[in-house]
N, C-alpha and C positions, 0 to 999 in steps of 0.2 A: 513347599516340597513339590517334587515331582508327580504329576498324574495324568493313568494310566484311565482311560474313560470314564470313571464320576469316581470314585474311591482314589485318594490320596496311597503314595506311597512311601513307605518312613524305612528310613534305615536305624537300626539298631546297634554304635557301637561299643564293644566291651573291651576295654584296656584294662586285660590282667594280669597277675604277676608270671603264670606259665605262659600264658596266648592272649593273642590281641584278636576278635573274632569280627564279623562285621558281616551282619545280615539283612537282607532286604525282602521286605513284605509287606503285603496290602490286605485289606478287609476282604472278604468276599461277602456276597449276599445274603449268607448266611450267618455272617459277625464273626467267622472264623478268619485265622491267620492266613493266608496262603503264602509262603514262602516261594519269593523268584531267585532268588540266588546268597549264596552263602562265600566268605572268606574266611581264611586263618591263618594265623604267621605265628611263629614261636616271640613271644617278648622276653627280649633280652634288657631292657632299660626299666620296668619296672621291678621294685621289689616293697614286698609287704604292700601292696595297693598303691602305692606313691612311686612318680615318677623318678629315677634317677639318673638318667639318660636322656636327654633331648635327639639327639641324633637316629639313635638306635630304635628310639619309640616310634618314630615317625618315619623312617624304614620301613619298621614294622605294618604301622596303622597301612600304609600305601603300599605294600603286598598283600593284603589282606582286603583292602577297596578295590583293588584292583582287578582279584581274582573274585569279588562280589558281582563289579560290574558285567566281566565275560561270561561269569551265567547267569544274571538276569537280563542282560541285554540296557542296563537302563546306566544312564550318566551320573553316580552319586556326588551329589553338589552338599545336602546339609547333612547333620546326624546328630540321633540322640546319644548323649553320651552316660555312663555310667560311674559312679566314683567311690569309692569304698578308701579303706585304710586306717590305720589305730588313730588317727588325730579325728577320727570320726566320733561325737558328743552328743548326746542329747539333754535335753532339761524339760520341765513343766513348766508353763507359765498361766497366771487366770487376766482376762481382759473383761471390763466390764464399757461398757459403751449406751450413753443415754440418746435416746429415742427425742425427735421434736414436740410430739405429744404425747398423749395416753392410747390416741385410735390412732396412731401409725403402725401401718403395718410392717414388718422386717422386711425386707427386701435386700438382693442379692449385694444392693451397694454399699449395706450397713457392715455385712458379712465381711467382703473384701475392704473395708474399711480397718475392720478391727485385724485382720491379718498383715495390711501393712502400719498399723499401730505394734506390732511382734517384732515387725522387720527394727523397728528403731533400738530396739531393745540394747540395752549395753554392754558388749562383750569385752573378753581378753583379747588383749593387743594380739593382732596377725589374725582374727577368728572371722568366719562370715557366716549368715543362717544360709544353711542348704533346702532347707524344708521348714514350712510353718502347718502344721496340721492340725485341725480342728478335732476338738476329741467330743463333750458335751457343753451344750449347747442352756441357759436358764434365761426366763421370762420373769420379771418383778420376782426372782427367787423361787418360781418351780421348774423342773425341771422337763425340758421338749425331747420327744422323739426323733431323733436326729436331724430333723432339722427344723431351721424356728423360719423358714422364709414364708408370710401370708398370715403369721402370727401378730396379735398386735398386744402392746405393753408403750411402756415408757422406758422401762431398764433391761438390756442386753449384757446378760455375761456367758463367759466361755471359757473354756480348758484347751489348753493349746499343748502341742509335744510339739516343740523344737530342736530341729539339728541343726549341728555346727561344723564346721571343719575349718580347716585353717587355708587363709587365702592363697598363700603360697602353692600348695598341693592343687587347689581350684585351677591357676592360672598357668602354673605348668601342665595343665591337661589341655587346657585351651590354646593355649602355643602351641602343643605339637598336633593337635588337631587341625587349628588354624595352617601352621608350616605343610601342611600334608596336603593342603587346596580345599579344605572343605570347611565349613562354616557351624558352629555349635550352637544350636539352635534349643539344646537342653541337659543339663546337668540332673540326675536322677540318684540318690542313693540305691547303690546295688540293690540290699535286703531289699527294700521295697520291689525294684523291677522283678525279683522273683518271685517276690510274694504273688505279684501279679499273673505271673503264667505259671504255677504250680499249686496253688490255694484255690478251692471253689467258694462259694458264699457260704456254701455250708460251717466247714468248717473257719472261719474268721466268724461268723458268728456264734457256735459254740465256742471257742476261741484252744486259740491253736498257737504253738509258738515252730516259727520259720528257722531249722539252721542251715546256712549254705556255707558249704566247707569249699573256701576257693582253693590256692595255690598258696599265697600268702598270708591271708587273714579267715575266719569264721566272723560272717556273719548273724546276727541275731535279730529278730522282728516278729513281737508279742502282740495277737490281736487278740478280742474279746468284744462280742456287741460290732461286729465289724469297723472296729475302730483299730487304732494303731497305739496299743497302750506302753511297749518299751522298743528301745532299738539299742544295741552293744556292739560293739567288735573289740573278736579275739585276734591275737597277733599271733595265732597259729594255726600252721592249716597244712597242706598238704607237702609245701617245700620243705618243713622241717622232718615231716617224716619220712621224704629222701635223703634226706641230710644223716637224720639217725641211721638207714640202714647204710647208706655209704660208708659211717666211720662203724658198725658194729660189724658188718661184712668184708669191710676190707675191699669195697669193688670202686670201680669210675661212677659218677654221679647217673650218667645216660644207664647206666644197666642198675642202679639202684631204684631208678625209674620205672625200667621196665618190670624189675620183679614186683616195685609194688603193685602197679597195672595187673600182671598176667596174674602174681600169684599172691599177692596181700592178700590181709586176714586180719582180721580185730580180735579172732575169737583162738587163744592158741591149742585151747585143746577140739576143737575142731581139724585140729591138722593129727596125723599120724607124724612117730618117731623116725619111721624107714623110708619118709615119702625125702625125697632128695633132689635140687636143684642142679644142675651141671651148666659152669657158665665157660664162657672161653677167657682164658688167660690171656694177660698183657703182654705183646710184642712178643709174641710165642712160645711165650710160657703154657705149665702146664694147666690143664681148663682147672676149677674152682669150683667144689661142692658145696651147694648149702642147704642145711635142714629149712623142711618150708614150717616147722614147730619153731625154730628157731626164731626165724624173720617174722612170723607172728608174734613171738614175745616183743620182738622191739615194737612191731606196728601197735601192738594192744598196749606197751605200758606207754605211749607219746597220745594215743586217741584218746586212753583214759582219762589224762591231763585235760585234754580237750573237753570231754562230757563234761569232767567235774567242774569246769568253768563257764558252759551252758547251762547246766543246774544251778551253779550259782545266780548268773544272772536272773535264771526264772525266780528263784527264791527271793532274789531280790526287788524283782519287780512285786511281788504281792499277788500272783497269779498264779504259782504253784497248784493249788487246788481248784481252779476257776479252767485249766485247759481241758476241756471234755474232748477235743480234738485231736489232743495229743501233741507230737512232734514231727514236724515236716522234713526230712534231710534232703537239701539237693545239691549242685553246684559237683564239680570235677571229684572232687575225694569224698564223695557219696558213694561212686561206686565199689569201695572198698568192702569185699566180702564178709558177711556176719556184724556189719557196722549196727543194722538195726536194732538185732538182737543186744547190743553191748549197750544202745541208749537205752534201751527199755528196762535192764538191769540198772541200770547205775540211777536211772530219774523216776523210775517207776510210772510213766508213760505210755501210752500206747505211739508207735513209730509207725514211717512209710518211710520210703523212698519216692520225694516228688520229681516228675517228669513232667516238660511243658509240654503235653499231650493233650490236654482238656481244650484249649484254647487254637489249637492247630487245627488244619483242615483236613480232610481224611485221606487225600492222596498225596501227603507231604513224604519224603523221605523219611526210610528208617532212621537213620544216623543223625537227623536233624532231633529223632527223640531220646534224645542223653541229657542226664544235668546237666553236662558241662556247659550248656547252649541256655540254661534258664534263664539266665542275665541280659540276654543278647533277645532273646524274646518277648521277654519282660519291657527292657526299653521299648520294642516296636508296639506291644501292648500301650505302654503307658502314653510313648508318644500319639499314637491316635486318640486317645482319650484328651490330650490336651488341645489335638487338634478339633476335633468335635464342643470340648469347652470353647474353645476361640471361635468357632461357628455357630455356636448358638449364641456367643457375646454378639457378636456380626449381626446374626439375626434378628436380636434383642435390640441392639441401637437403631438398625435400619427400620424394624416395627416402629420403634418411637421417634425416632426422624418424618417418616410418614405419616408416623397420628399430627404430631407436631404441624407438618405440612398441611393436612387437612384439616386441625384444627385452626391455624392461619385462615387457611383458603375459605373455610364456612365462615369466620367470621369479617371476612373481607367480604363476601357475600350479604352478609346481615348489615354492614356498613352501607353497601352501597345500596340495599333495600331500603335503609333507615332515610338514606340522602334523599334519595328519591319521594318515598314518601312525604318527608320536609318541604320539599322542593315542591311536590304536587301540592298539597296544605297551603305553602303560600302564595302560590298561584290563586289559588280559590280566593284566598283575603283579599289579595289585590285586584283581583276582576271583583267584589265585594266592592272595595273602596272605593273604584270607577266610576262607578254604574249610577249611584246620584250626582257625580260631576257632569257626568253624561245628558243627564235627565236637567240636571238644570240650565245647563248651556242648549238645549233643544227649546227649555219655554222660560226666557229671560224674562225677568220684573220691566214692566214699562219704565220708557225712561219720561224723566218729567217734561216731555215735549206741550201735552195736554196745558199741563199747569202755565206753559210758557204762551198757548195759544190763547188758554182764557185771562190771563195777565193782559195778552193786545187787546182782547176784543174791549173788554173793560175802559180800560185806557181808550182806544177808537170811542167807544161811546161816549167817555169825560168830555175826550175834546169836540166832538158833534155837538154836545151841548153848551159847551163853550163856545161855541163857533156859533151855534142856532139863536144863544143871551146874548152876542155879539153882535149879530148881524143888523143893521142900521133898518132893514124894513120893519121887522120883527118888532122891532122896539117903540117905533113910531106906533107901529099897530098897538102894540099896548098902551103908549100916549092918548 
């Protein structure tokens, strides 16, 4: 990614069914968002979360980069992207994984081990995993505090939540992100990115259930214990409730739009009988009155539909009574007036309206704090967090790269002390083993010269006496 003096800068994009959004922001030193520039383009190629437009999408994505870059100043090259849509799935899976001994301790490599042991898993033709999440964590069969790293055992198992979606939807996002000049450097299930910029830890750990009413679909995303315990999508959202008031009012689609913006309502007796809408007529025709009780009846019986099928899934998930947090609404058709009030009816919940305002920095734009932007903040949330994952990975290799080096280097040191020492030790032997060679070549054994001298004299003297019984005087003399 691009960076702007020590903090990375991540762009955030959201392809969705009404707007294609595309934001750019970096950490400040405070761990807040600060937002440098924003785009937005009407998308006309998606519908229901999936793309059905290549042209059109990527159009769009490239008026919407375009006018991110003229106000941040900065060249957007990569982005995180977000991906939602009804072919969106999840399932449970348990992973158990054995340990080399009983004192090994878990380590981060056993973890990502067992998560791409998930990835293998066997899906429905056309399906890929989007997400493998770790939920709880067991050591020889008791259970760890979120997390088992430094723990040691023999038997690692785990609770995994997997998402799926179908490959097709994946790679047409990637194509027209790809065709638009920029490079996808991460695929993120929507729910989650909002969960990210509208959840504090508070609530995810009393546990809270996420709805983000987009254009085309509702999303859903159940936490509990700060884990990620269910995720759903509805394939109704805020298109369809233009849809209903354009065929029950009788108007063009862009002014069904706008009445539900200016003047929706979930709640219809909230509205007065006498309060009256004046729209202007077609091709000058005469203008068009509409009760605003009325356009609330359609709005509250299509959202009704909706609660009750977010009820359902909480009931479904087994968490019903477990949300102390309550329910979170955000995304574009959150701002529907009196929406609160109708969740808390129908689910018996406590409600909000989430804003990604926790997370921003305190001189960000007013307009930057609307739902409709949670998704698009969320990615730049989440993407930094994986950039920071990838920096301490970094860190973590380079650490053990250097021990590794220095445990080389000390023991090429201890090598070449050991030689040396050897080396001096034989030394010592050998000047040892010299030293009486030395000593006896200095005082040699006589040689038998002596034995050779007294041999002559001997012999001289035989033949003196031989020579003296010989001699012809001598012998007379004795005569």
């Amino acid at each position: 990614m691009q960076t702007v003096k020590e903090n990375p800068i991540v762009v955030g994009l959201d392809i969705g069914t009404t707007k294609i959004a595309a934001i750019v922001g970096q950490q400040d030193q405070y761990g807040k968002i600060k937002v440098l520039g924003i785009g937005r383009a009407d998308s006309q190629g998606v519908a229901r979360g999936e793309v059905v437009n290549i042209e059109m999408t990527v159009n769009a994505i490239k008026d919407a980069v375009a006018q991110a870059e003229q106000q941040s100043g900065v060249e957007i090259r990569s982005v995180y992207v977000g991906i939602a849509g009804e072919h969106i799935s999840s399932k449970q899976n348990r992973d158990i994984y054995t340990l080399a001994d009983q004192d090994t301790e878990v380590s981060d490599t056993d973890i990502k081990a067992m998560i791409q042991n998930m990835h293998r898993l066997a899906l429905e033709p056309g399906e890929r995993i989007i997400h493998v999440l770790p939920q709880e964590f067991f050591i020889d069969g008791n259970p760890v505090a979120k997390t088992p790293i430094g723990m040691c055992g023999s038997r690692l198992e785990a609770n995994f939540h997997i998402i799926t979606g179908k490959v097709a939807a994946a790679q047409n996002i990637k194509k027209c992100v790809e065709r638009s000049g920029l490079q996808m450097i991460g695929l993120i299930l929507e729910p989650l990115a909002s969960s990210a910029s509208v959840l504090s830890e508070e609530e995810m750990e009393a546990g809270v259930c996420l709805v983000d009413i987009g254009g085309g679909t509702t999303d859903i995303a159940i936490f509990q214990d700060n884990i990620i315990r269910h995720t759903a999508v509805i394939p109704f959202a805020g298109n369809i409730i233009t849809e209903d008031i354009k065929t029950g009012c009788m108007v063009l689609k862009k002014q069904a739009e706008k009445l539900k913006v200016r003047f929706g309502s979930a709640l219809p007796q909230e509205n007065q009988e006498n309060e009256i809408i004046s729209i202007p007529g077609i091709n000058g025709r005469e203008r068009k009155e509409i009760s605003m009780q009325m356009l609330a009846k359609i709005i509250n019986a299509r959202m009704e539909e909706i609660v009750q099928q977010v009820y359902f899934e909480i009931r479904s998930s087994g968490y019903a009574n477990k949300l102390i947090g309550g329910v979170v609404i955000t995304g574009g058709g959150s701002q529907l007036k009196h929406l609160k009030q109708l969740v808390e009816y129908h689910t018996g919940l406590s409600a909000r309206i989430g804003l990604p305002t926790e997370y921003l920095a305190k001189d960000t734009k007013d307009d930057l704090k609307n739902p409709m932007y949670s998704t698009a903040i969320g990615l730049i949330i989440e993407g930094i967090k994986e950039l920071e994952d990838q920096q301490r990975g970094n860190n973590k290799r380079r650490a053990e790269i250097l021990a590794k080096e220095k445990e080389m280097a000390e023991a090429a040191l201890l090598a070449e002390a050991a030689a040396a020492a050897a080396a001096a030790t034989a030394t010592v032997e050998v000047q040892e083993e010299v030293k009486p060679q030395v000593h006896f070549e200095m005082q040699p054994e006589p040689e038998p010269m002596k034995k050779v001298k007294k041999d002559s004299w001997v012999k001289g003297l035989l033949t003196n006496v031989k020579d003296w019984f010989e001699d012809e005087s001598v012998n007379n003399d004795f005569q």
